[in-house]
N, C-alpha and C positions, 0 to 999 in steps of 0.2 A: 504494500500500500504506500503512494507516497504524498498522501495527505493525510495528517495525522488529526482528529478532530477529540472534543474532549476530551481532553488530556489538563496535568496540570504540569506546570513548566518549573522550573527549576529556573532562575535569573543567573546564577552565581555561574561561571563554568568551571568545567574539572578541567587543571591545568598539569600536564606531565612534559617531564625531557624536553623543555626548557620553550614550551610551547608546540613544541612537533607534535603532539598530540593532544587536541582537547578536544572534550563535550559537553554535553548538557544532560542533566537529569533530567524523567517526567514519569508521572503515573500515567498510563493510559486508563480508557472508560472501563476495562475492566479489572482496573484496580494493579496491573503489574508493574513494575517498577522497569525501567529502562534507559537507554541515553546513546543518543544521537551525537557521532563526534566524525572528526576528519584526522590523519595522519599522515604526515608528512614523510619521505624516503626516509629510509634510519633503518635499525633496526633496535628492538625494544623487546623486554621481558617485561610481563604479567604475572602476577598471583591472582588468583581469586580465593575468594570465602565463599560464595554461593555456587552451583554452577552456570554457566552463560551460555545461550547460543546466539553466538554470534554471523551478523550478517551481511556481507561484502552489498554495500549497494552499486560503489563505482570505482573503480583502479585493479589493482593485483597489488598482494604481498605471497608471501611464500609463511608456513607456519608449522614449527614442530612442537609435540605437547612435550607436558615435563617427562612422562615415562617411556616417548619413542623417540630412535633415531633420522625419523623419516621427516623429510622436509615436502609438506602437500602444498601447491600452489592454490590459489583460490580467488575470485574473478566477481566482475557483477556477476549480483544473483545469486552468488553460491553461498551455502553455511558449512562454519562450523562446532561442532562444541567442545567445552572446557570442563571436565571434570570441576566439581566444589573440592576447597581446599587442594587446589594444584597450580598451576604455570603452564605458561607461552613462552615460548621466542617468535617471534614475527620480523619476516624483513620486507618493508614497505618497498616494492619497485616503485611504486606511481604516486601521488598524490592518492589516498583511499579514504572513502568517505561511507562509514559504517554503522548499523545499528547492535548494539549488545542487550541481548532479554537476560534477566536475570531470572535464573529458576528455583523454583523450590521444591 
């Protein structure tokens, strides 16, 4: 979907690696928690606490979790998920612009 309608917005953004990666939080109408950000070329590691699936809307990065040695590339349109309490390595080729749901 890329109109996102009642929702509540989060003003403040999440600011990582020195700007190369921010977003924005927001509940959607059905109550879940989420956030909307952009990443810049780099490469960057992730923990989470919750699990995520996350969702390429536009670019390519390349991404391996914490317990494999394989690097999956992944494009508009594609997902992936993050185990709760684990890690990412992600290396951004392009400008990516993505949405992360946080699960329960």
């Amino acid at each position: 979907m890329s109109i996102l309608k009642n929702i509540d917005l989060e003003k403040k953004a999440n600011v990582y690696f020195d700007g190369k990666v921010t977003s924005r939080s927001f509940v959607d109408k059905e109550g879940e928690r989420k956030s909307l950000g952009i990443m810049m070329p780099g490469t960057y590691n992730f923990g989470t606490a919750a699990a995520e699936l996350m969702e390429i809307i536009d670019g390519e990065c390349e991404v391996k979790l914490k317990d494999s040695n394989e690097w999956k590339t992944y494009s508009a349109t594609e997902t992936f998920l993050v185990p709760a309490n684990s890690s990412f390595d992600i290396k951004v080729k392009t400008l990516t612009d993505y949405c992360c749901s946080y699960l329960k």
